[in-house]
N, C-alpha and C positions, 0 to 999 in steps of 0.2 A: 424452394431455394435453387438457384440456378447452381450450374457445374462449375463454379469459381477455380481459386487455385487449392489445393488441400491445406489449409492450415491445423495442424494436429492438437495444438494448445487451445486453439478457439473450439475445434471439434471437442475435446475432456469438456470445457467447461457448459459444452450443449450437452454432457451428460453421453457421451460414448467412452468407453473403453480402447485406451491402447496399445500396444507393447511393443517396444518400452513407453514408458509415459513418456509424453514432453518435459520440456525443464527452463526452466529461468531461475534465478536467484536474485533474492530483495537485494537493491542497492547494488547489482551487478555491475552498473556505470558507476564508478567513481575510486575511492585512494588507493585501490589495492592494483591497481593499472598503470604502469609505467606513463603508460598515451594521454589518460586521466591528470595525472598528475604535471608532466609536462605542459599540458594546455592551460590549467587552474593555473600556472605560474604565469601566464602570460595575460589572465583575464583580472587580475587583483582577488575580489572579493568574491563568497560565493553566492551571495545574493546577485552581484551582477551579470555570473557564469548563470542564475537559473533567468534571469528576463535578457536575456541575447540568445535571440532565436536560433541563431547561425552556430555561436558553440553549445548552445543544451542542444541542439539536435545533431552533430557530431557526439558528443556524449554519449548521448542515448544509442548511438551506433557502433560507439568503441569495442564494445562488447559481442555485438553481433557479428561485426568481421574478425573480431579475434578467436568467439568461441562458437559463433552458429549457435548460439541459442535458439528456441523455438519460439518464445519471448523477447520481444524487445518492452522496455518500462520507459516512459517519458520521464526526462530528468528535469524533474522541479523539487519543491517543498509542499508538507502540507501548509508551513504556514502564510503563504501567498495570500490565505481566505483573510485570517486577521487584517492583513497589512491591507486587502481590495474593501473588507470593513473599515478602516479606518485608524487603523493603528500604523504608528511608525514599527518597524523590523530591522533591525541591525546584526549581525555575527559577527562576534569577536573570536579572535581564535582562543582555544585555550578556555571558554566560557560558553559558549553554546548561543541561540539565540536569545536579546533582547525583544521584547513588544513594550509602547508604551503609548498612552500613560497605561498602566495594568488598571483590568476592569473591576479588581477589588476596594478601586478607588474613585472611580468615575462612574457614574452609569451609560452603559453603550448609546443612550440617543446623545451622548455629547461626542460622539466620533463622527466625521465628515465621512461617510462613505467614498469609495477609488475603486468603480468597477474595471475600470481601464485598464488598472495595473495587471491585469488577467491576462490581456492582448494579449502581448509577447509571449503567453504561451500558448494560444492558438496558433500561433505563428511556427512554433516549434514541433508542433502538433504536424501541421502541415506540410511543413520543410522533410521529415521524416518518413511522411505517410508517401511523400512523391518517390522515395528512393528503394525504401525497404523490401527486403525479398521477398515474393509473394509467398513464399509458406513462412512466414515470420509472421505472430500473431501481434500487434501491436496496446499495450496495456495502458491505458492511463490510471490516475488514480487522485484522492483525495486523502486528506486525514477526516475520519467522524468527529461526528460533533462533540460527544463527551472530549475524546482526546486534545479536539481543537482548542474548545472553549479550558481547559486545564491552562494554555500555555496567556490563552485572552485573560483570565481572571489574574493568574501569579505573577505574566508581564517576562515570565521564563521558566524554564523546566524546573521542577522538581521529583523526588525520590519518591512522596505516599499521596502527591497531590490534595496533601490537608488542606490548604486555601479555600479550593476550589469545591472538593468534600464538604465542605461548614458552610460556604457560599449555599449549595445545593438546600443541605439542611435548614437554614438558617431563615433565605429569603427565597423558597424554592420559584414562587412569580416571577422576581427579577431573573433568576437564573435560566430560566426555560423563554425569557424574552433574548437570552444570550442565543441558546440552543436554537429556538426558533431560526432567527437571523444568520445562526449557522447553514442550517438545512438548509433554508432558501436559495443562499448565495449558492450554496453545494452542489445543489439539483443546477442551476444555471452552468456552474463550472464543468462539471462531469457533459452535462449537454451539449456545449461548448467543443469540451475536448471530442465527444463523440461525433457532432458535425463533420468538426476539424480533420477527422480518422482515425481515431485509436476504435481497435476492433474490439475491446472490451477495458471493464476498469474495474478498480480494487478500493475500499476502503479501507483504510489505516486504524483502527482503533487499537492504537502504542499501550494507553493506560486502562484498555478496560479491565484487568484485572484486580484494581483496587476500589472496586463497590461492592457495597454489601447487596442480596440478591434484590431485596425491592429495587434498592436507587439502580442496579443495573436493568433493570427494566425498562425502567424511568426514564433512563439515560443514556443507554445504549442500546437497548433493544426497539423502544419506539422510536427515538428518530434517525436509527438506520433504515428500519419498513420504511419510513415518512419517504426521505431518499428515495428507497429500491423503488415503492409505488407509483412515485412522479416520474421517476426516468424509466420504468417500463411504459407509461404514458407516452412519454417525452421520446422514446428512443427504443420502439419493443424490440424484443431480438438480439439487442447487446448483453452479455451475461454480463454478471456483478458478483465479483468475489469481494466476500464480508472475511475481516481479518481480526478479530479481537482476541490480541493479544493478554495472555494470561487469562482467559475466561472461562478455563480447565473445567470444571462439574457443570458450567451453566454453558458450553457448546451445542448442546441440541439445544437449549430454550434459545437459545440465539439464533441457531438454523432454521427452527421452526417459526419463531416469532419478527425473523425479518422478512422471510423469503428472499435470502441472496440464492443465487444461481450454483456458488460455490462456496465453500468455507477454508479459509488458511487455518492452518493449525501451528503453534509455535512448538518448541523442543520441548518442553518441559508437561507433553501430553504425551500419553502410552499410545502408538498409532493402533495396536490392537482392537484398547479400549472404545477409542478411536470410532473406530471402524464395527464398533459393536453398538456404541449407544447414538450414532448418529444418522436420520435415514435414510435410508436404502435407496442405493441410486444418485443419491447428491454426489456430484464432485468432490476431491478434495485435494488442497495445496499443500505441501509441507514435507515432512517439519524435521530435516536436519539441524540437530545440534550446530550453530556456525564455527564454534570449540573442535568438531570435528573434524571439520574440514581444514581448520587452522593446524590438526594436528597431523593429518594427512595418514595414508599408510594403510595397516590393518586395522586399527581403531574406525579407519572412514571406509574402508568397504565392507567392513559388517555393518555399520550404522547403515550404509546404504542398501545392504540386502535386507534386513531388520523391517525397514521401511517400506521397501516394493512388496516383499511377502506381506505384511498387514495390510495394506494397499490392491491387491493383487486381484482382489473380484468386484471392486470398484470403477470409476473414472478417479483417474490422482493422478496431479502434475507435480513432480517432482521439486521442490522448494528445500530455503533454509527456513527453521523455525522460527527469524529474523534475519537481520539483514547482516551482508558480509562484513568481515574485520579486514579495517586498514592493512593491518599484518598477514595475509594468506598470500600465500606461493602461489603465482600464475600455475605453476605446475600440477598443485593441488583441485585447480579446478579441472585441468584435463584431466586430470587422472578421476576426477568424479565423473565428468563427461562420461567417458570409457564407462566406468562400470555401472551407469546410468543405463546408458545406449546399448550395454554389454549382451 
């Protein structure tokens, strides 16, 4: 590797040790930012703020001049994959996203595929990578497939993901022709953005924590490998942090059986424990409580010492255990900053 610029966040996820760790925060771009929020007024909807190159890649940098993260995240959605498969996507406010028609009612070969719709975020991709500080490590990211396909089958979010659960059960062939069609477009998308400049990327799995252990195998741990294996192909040398959410006892069978580069951890994991059953040497992301830092104070710099001490003989980028709340004080992140960087 040539003598580049030092990026520290890219260096953790090659599996170095740093101190302090780097840090980014999920959903760092967006409502909790005055700059955030001023611009969304002026762009309507949020689906039109994520395919306008010019404001998602503003976006994605509100963050970076306000707080120096060592992370910058590209600002889209995971569910761009549905909609570049063939489903219509709309956001209502107050309601979360629609998909239609839901694939618990059609089967996916009646979707016209829309690889296109992707563009506008290679564009954002691009527009970002020309600007950005060179020790800013630049993230792209997808949602996985289990999680994706939850929103392709119900057509909208749900609480236990039962739909899509019974789907799985039910008609497991038709469902893994979902899954399939996920990966593939996936591996293209992450490749894409990788082309484009993002210096590493993350997968989203929001819902893996509501399978039972076979089906998360099934479903979240094979066609994450499928993924990691084609875009180490496709793109060697980019790390891939794997994020499945809620997947508390089965986080090593995940680490071990995708081979991501890194693993996010959410709050509702013992970083300890952590850092005792997962192996040695792997990266890891995480996993403040976001409640903590919405509460600020003493609560949030023990949580954060809590953290780097379990942390502390590893590589660990400093993360929330999900993404921020609309409601957190600008102030509450410097003052994380600080006793991050402390």
């Amino acid at each position: 590797m040539g003598s580049g610029p030092d990026r520290p966040l890219l260096a953790v996820l090659r599996g170095e040790r740093r101190d302090p760790p780097p840090v980014w925060l999920m959903r760092q771009a967006g409502r909790y930012l005055p700059e955030y929020r001023a611009l969304r007024a002026t762009k309507g909807g949020f689906l039109e703020l994520c395919y306008d190159p010019e404001a998602a890649a503003e976006v994605t940098l509100q963050p970076i001049r306000r707080f120096g993260f060592d992370g910058a995240i590209l600002f889209s959605d995971i569910l761009v994959i549905p909609h570049a498969l063939g489903q219509d996507l709309s956001f209502t406010a107050g309601e979360g996203p629609k998909l239609a028609p839901p694939l618990r009612d059609v089967p996916l070969e009646r979707l016209q595929g829309a690889a296109e719709r992707l563009r506008p975020i290679y564009a954002t991709v691009r527009r970002v990578a020309a600007v950005l500080p060179p020790e800013t490590t630049f993230l792209g990211f997808a949602g996985s497939p289990w999680t994706v396909a939850t929103y392709m089958v119900a057509g909208e979010g749900s609480k236990d993901q039962a739909e899509t659960r019974k789907l799985a059960y039910l008609e497991p062939e038709r469902f893994a022709t979902i899954i399939d069609a996920i990966v593939s477009l996936t591996v293209e998308y992450l490749a894409g953005q990788i082309e484009a400049g993002v210096h590493a990327v993350q997968l989203f799995d929001s819902w893996a924590g509501t399978l039972s252990p076979e089906q998360f195998v099934r479903w979240v741990i094979e066609p994450n490998a499928r993924i990691v294996r084609a875009l180490r192909e496709r793109c060697p040398g980019t790390p891939i942090i794997g994020f499945p959410k809620g997947a508390g006892g089965k986080l090593a069978a995940y680490a071990q059986g995708t081979g991501v580069d890194a693993i996010g951890i959410d709050e509702t994991v013992d970083p300890h424990w952590a850092n005792a059953v997962l192996p040695e040497g792997l990266p890891v992301q995480g996993n403040l409580d976001p409640l903590a830092l919405l509460t600020g104070g003493k609560t949030l710099e023990c949580a954060v010492s809590e953290i780097r001490e379990a942390f502390a003989g590893r590589p660990h980028v400093f993360n929330l255990g999900h993404g921020i709340t609309p409601e957190v004080p600008v102030a509450h992140v410097e003052q994380l900053l600080e006793w991050v960087r402390a």
